[in-house]
C-alpha positions as CSV (number, residue, x, y, z in Angstrom):
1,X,59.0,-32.5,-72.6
2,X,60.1,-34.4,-75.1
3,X,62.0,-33.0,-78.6
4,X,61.3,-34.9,-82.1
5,X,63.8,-34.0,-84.6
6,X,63.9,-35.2,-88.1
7,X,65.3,-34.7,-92.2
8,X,69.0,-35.0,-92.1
9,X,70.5,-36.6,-94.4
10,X,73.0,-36.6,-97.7
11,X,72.8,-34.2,-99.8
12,X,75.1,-33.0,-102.2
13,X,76.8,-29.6,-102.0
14,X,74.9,-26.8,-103.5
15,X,71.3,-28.8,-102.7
16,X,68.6,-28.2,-100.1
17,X,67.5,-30.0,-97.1
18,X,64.8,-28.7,-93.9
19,X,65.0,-29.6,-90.9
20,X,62.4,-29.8,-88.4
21,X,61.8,-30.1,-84.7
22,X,58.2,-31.0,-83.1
23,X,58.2,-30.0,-78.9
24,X,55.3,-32.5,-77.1
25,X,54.5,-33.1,-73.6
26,X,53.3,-30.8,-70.6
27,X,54.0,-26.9,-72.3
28,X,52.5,-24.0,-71.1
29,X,54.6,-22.1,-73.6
30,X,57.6,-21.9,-75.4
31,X,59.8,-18.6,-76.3
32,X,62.8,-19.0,-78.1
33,X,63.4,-22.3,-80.5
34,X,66.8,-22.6,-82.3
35,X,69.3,-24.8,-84.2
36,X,72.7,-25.9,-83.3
37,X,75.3,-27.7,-84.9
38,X,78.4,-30.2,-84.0
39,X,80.8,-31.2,-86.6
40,X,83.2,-34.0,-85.8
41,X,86.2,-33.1,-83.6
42,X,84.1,-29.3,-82.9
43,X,82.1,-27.6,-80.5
44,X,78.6,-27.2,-80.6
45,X,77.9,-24.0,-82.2
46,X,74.7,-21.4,-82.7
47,X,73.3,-22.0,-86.3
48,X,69.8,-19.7,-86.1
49,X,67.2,-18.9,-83.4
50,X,64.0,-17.8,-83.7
51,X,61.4,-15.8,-80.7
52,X,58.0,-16.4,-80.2
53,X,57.2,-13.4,-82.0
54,X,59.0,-14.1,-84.9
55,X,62.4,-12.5,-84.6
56,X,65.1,-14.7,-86.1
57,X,69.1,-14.4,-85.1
58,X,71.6,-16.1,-88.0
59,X,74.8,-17.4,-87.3
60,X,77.8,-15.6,-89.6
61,X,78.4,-18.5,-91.6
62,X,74.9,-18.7,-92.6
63,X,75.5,-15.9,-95.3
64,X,71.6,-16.3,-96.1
65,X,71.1,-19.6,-97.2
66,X,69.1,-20.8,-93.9
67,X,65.7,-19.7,-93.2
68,X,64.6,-20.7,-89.5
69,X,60.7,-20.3,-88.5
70,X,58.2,-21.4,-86.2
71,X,54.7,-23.2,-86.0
72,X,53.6,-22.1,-82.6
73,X,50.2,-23.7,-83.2
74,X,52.3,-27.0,-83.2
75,X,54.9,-26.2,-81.3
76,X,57.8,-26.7,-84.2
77,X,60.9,-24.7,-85.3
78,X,61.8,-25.7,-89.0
79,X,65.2,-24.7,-90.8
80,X,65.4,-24.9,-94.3
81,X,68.8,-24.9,-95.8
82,X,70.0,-24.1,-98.8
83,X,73.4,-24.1,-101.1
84,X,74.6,-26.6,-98.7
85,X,78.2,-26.6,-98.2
86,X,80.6,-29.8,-97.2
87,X,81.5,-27.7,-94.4
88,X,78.0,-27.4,-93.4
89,X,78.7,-31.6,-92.3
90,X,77.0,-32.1,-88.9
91,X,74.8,-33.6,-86.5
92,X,71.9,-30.3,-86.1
93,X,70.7,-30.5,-82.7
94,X,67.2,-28.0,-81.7
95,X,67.1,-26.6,-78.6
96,X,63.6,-24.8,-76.9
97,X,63.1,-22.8,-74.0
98,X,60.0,-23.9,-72.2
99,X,58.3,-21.9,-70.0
100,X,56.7,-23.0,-67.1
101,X,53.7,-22.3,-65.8
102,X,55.0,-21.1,-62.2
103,X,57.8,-18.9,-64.1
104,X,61.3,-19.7,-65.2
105,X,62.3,-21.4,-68.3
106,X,64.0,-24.7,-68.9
107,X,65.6,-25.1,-72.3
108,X,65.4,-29.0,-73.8
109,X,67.8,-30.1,-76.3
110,X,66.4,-32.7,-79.2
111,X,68.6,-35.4,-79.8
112,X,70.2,-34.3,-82.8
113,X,69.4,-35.2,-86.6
114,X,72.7,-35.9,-89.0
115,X,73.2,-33.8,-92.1
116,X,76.1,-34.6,-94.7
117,X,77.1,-32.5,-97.3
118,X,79.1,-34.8,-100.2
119,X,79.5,-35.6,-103.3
């Protein structure tokens, strides 16, 4: 299983950016799909997860600006983020539990896409 990750980039503060994350290889099915993020010098930390039936989970800081979702038709997990803060600054790494055919999951980590927030 392989995890495709893409649209980081600079932004200024205040402005928008979405993220997404495209799962491929041999899935029977997927449950829960999430972001993470790692700013320099930090630890990775929970930005928004979502379940395969829709229910989403926000990290504090999020304050309602992020929106995470889901195309399970293609298995993808977007997050769209808005009234980006500098201290929003990191690399935004998905993660995606896989289920496998014989039971048990095994969670995948993409390889991380870079978001800066500066003027």
């Amino acid at each position: 299983v392989q995890l495709q990750a893409f649209g980081g980039g600079l932004v200024q503060p205040g402005g928008s950016l979405k993220l997404s994350c495209a799962a491929s290889g041999s899935i029977f099915s997927i449950n829960d799909m999430g972001w993470y993020r790692q700013a320099p010098g930090k630890e990775r930390e929970l930005v928004a997860t979502v379940t395969s039936y829709g229910r989403t989970n926000y990290a504090d800081f999020v304050e309602g600006r992020f929106i995470i979702s889901r195309n399970n038709a293609k298995n993808t997990v977007f997050l769209q983020m808005t009234s980006l803060k500098p201290e929003d600054t990191a690399v935004y790494y998905c993660n995606v539990g896989v289920v496998r055919a014989l039971g048990g999951v095994i969670r995948y980590w993409g390889q991380g896409t870079l978001v800066t927030v500066s003027s």
